[in-house]
C-alpha positions as CSV (number, residue, x, y, z in Angstrom):
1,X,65.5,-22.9,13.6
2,X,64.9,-19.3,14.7
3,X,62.2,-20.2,16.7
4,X,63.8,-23.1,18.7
5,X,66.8,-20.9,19.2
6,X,64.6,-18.0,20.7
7,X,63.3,-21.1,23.0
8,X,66.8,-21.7,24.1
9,X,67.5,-17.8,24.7
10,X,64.8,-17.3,27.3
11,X,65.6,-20.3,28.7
12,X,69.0,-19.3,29.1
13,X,71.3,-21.5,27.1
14,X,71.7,-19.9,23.3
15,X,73.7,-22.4,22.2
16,X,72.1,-25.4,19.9
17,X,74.3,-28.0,18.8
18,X,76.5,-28.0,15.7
19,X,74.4,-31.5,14.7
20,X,70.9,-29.9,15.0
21,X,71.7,-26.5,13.0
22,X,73.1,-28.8,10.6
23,X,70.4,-30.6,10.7
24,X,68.2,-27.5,10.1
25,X,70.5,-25.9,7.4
26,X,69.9,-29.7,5.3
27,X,66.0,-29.4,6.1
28,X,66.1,-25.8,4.6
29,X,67.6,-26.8,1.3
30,X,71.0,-24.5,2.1
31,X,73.7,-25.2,-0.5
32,X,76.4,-27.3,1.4
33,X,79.2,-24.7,0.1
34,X,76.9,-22.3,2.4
35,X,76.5,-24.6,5.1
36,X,80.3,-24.8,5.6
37,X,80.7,-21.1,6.0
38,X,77.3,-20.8,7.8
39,X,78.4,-23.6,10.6
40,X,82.3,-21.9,10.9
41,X,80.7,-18.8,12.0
42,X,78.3,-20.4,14.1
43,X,81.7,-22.4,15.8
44,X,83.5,-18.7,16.0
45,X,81.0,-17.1,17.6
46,X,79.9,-19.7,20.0
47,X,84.2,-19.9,20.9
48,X,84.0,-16.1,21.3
49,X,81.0,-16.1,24.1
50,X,82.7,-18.5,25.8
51,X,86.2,-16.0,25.5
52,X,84.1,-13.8,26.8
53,X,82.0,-15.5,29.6
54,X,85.2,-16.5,31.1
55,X,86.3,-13.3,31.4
56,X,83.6,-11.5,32.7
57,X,83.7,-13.9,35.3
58,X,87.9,-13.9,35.8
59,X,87.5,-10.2,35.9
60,X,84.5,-10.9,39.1
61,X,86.6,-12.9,40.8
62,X,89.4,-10.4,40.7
63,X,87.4,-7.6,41.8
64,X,85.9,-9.9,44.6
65,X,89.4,-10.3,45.7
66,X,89.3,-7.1,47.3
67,X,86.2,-7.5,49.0
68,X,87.5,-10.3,50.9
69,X,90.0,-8.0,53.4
70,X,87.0,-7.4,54.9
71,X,86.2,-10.9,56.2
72,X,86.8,-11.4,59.6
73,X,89.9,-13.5,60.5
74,X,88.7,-14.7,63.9
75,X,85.2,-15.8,64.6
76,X,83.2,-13.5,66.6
77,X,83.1,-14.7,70.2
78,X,85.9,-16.8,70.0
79,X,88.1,-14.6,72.0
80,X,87.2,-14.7,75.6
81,X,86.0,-11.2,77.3
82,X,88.4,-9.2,79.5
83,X,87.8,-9.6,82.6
């Protein structure tokens, strides 16, 4: 399991499925009391990159907020030249 989840980190999605690391806990011979507790973290921590994904990006789009006063409100030649 450690090996397919360092595949999914440099690919870029660290997240396996509830399923397959259940799957993988079974083929290792982890006690099912374990198991529980092992998957609930797994579930908590996947819930809490998300948390935090989201606002990373809430807190980008707020800052990008103030880089958009910058944007021009008319587009450039649309005014005609004095004459």
């Amino acid at each position: 399991m450690k090996d397919q989840a360092n595949t999914y980190l440099a690919a870029g999605a660290p997240f396996i499925s509830n399923s397959e690391a259940q799957a993988e806990l079974d083929k290792a011979g982890v006690p099912a009391v374990a198991q529980v507790s092992v998957l609930a973290s797994y579930e908590d921590s996947q819930i809490a990159g998300l948390r935090t994904s989201l606002s990373i990006l809430a807190v980008m789009g707020v800052i990008s907020l103030f880089f958009t006063g910058r944007i021009p409100r008319e587009q450039p030649g649309s005014t005609p030249a004095p004459a």
